[in-house]
C-alpha positions as CSV (number, residue, x, y, z in Angstrom):
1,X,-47.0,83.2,208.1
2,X,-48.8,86.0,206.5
3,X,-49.9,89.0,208.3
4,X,-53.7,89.8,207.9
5,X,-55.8,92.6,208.6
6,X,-57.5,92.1,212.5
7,X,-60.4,93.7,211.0
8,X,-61.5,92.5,207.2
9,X,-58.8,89.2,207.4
10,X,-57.3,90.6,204.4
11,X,-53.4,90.2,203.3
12,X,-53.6,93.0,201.1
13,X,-51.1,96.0,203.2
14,X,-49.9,98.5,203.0
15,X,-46.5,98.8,205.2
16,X,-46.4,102.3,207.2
17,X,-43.3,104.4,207.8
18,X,-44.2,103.9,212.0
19,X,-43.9,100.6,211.4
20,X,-47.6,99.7,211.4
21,X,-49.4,98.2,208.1
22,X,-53.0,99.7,206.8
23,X,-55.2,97.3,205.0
24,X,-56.0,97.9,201.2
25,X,-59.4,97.5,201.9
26,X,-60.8,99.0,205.1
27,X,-58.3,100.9,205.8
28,X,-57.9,99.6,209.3
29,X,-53.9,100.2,210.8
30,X,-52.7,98.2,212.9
31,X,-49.6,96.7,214.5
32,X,-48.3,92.9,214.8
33,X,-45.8,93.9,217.8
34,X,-46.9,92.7,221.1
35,X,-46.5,94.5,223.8
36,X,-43.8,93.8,226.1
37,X,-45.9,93.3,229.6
38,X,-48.7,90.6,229.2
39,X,-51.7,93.1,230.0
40,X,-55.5,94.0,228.5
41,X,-55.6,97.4,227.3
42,X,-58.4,98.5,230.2
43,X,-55.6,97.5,233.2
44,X,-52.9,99.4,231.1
45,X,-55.3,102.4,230.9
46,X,-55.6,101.7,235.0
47,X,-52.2,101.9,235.3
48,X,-51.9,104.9,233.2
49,X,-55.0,107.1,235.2
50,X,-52.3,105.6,238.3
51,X,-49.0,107.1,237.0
52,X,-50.4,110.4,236.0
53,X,-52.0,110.8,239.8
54,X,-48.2,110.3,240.7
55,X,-49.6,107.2,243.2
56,X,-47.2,105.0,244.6
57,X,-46.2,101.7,243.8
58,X,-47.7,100.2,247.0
59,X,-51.0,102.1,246.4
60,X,-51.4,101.1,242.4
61,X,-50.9,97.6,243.6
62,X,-53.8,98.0,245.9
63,X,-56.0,99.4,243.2
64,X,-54.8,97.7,240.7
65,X,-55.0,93.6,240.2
66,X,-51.2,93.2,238.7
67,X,-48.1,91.6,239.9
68,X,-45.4,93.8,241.2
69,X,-43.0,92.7,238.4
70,X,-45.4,93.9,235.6
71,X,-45.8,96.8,237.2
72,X,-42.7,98.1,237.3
73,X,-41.8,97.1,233.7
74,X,-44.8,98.7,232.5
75,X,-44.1,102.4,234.7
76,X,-40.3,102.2,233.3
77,X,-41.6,101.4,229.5
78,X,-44.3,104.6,230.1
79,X,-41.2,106.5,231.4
80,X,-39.1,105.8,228.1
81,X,-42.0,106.6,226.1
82,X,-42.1,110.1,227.4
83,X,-38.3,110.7,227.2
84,X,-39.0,110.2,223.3
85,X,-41.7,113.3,223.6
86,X,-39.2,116.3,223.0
87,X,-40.1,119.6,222.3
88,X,-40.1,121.3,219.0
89,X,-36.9,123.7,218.5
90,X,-37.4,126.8,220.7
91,X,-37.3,130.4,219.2
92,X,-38.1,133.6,220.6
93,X,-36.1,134.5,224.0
94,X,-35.2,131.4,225.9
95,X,-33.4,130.5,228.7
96,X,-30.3,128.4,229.3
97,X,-29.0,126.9,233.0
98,X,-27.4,123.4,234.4
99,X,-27.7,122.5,237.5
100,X,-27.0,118.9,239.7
101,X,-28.7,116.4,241.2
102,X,-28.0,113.5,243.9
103,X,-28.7,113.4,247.8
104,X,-27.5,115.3,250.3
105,X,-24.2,113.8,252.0
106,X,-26.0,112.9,255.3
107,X,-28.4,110.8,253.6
108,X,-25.9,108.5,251.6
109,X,-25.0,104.9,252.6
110,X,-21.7,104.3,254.5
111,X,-21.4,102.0,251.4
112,X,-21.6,104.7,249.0
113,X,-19.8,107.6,251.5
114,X,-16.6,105.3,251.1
115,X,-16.7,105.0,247.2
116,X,-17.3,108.7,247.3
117,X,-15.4,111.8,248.3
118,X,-17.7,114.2,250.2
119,X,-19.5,116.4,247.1
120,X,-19.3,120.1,247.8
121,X,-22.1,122.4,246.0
122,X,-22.4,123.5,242.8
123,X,-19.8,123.4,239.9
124,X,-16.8,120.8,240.4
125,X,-19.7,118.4,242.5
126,X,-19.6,115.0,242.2
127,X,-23.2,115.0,241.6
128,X,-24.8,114.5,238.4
129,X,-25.2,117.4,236.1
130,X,-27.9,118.2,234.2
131,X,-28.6,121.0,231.6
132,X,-32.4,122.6,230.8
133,X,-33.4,125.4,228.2
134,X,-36.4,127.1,228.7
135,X,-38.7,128.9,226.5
136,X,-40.8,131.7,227.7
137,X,-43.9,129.8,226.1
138,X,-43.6,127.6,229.3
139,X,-42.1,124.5,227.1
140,X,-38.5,123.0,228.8
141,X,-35.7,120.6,227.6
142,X,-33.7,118.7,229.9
143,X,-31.3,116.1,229.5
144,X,-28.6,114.7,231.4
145,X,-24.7,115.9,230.7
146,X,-21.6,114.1,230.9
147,X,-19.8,118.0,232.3
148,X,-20.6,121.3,231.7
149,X,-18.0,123.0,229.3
150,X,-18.6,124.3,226.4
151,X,-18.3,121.4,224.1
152,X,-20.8,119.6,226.4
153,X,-23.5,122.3,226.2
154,X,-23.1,124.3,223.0
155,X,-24.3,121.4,221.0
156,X,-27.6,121.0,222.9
157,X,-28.2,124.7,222.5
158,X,-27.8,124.6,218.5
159,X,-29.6,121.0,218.2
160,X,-32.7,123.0,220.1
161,X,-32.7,126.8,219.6
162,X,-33.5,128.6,216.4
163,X,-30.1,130.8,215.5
164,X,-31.5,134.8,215.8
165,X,-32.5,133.4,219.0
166,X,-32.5,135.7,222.6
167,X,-30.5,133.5,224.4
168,X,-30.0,134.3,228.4
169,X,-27.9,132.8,231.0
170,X,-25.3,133.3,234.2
171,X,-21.9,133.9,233.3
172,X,-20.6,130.3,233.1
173,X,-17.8,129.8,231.0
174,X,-19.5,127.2,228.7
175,X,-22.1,129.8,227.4
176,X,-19.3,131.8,225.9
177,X,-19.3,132.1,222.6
178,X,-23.0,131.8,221.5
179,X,-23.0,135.2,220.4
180,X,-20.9,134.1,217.4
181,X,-23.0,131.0,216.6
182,X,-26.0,133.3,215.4
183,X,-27.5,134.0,218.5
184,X,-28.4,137.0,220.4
185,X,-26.8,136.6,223.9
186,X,-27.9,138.5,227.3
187,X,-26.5,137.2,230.7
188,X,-26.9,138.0,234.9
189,X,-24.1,137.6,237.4
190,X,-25.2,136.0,239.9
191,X,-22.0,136.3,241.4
192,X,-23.1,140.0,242.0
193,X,-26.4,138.8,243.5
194,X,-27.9,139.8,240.2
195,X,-30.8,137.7,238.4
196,X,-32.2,140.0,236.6
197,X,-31.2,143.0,234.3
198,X,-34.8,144.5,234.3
199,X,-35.1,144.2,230.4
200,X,-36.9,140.8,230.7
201,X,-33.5,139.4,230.7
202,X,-33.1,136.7,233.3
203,X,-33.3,133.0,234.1
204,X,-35.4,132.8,237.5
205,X,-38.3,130.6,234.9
206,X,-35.2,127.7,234.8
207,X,-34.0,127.8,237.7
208,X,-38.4,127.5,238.9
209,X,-38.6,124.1,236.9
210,X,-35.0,122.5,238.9
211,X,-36.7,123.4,242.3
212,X,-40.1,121.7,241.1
213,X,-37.5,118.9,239.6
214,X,-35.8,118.7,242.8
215,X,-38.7,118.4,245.1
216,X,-40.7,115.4,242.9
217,X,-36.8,113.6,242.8
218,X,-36.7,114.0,246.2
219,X,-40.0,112.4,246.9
220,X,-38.9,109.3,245.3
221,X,-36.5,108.7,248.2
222,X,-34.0,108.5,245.7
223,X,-33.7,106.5,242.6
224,X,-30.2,104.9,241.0
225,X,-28.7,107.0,239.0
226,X,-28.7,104.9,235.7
227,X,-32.3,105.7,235.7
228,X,-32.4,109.9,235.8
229,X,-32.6,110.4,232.4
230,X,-35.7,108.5,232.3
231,X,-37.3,110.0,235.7
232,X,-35.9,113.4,234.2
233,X,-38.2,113.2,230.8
234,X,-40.9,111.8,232.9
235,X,-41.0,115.4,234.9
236,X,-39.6,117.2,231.7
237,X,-43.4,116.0,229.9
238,X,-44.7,116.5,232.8
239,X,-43.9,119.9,233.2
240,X,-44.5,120.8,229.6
241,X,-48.1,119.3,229.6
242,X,-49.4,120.7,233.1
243,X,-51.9,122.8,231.2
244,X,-53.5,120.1,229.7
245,X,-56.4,118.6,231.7
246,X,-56.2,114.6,233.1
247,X,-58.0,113.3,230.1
248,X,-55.8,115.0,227.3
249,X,-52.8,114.0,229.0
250,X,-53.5,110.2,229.4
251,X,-54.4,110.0,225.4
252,X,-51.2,111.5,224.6
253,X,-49.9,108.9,226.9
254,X,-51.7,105.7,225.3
255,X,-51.7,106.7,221.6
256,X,-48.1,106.3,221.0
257,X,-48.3,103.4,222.8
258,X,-51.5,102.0,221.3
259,X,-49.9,102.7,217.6
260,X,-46.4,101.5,218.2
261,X,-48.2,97.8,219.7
262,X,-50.5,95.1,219.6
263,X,-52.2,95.5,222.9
C-alpha cells in the first residue's frame, strides 16, 4: 500500500533522515509508526503532566482513565526516551566520581540475603556501580558500569569531555593517567578528609547529584536492577532540566515522541 500524506492525501514524499516522510506539496511531516500503547495523544499528554509531577502509579491511575498495563508500558517507553537525551560533550572544568547503588542489607529479602554475601561499603561492594561527570554549567552524565578500573572509566571520560579539559577527581586508581590523554588533571584525598583544595578544585557538585539520586531511588522502594539504567537517565534529564519550567519540560518530553510516532 502506498503511504500518503495525512494532510493533502498526496503520495508524493520525501523520506526524512528521522525516519519520518514530508509531503512534496504541503510540506506536512509526518510518521506511519504507530505508537506502541493504544492511546489518544490528550491521555498521553495526561500521563506526561503525571510523570513529571513524580505521582505515583496508584494516583495517575486515579486521575487518569487507563489500564494499569498501558500504564506502565507507557512510563517505561517515556523512561527510554529520556536515556536517549545525553548531554553535549562537556568542556571547561568538570567533575568525575562513581559511586553504588542497591538497598541497605536489612531491607533485602531472605531470598535475596542467601544469593548474596553481605555487601560492605564502598569500593569492592556488591552493589551496583555507577559513574557520573559533572560540568560546572550544572549539566550531568550518568550511566551504569560494569567495575570501576580504568579501562571501565577512561573511555566514558574521552567519549564525553573535550581533551584540554580541567578534569577533578578523588584519588581512585582508575582516574590515573588522564593527565596523559590531553587533559588537565586536579584531584582531593578524601582519604585525608580533604574535598577541596581551595582553587575551585573539588567534586562536592557530584557527589550533590548521587545524594539527590539516592534519595528519589530510594523513594521508589526499590526497583530491579535490570531497570537502573533507565530510572538513572530518567533522574539524569531530570536533573539537567530542573531549570526549565513545567511547560518546557513536558514539550521536550512529547516532541521526540510526537516525531518518532503516529499518535
Amino acid at each position: 500500500m502506498k503511504i500518503k500524506c495525512p494532510k493533502c492525501k498526496s503520495n508524493k514524499l520525501w523520506h526524512l533522515n528521522d525516519g519520518r516522510f514530508r509531503c512534496c506539496l504541503c510540506r506536512e511531516r509526518f510518521s506511519t509508526l504507530r505508537f506502541p500503547v493504544r492511546i489518544n495523544l490528550k491521555t498521553l499528554k495526561k500521563v506526561v503532566s503525571e510523570f513529571l509531577l513524580e505521582h505515583s502509579t496508584n494516583l495517575i491511575l486515579e486521575r487518569v482513565n487507563i489500564s494499569k498495563y498501558k500504564l506502565l508500558k507507557i512510563l517505561t517507553l517515556l523512561r527510554i526516551e529520556l536515556t536517549l537525551d545525553v548531554p553535549k560533550i562537556f568542556a571547561g572544568t568538570v567533575e568525575v566520581d562513581e559511586t553504588y547503588l542497591g538497598g541497605q542489607w536489612k531491607n533485602k529479602s531472605l531470598k535475596m540475603k542467601r544469593k548474596l554475601a553481605k555487601s560492605k561499603r564502598g569500593r569492592g561492594t556488591t552493589k551496583q556501580p555507577v559513574f557520573g561527570i559533572l560540568c560546572r554549567n550544572g549539566q550531568v552524565f550518568a550511566e551504569v558500569v560494569g567495575n570501576v578500573e580504568a579501562r571501565d572509566l577512561q573511555p566514558l571520560i574521552e567519549k564525553q569531555v573535550q581533551k584540554g579539559t580541567t578534569i577533578c577527581s578523588d584519588t581512585w586508581r582508575g582516574y590515573t593517567g588522564i593527565a596523559a590523554k590531553g587533559y588537565v588533571h586536579r584531584f582531593v584525598n578524601h582519604s585525608k578528609n580533604e574535598y577541596s583544595d581551595g582553587k575551585g578544585h573539588h567534586i562536592n557538585g557530584l557527589e550533590g547529584f548521587w545524594g539527590y539520586l539516592k534519595r528519589k531511588l530510594s523513594a521508589k522502594g526499590g526497583i530491579r536492577k535490570e531497570r537502573l539504567p533507565i530510572y538513572l537517565g530518567e533522574y539524569v534529564w531530570r536533573y539537567n532540566k530542573r531549570h526549565l519550567n513545567f511547560k518546557e519540560r513536558e514539550k521536550l518530553i512529547l516532541k521526540p515522541i510526537l516525531a518518532k510516532y503516529s499518535i
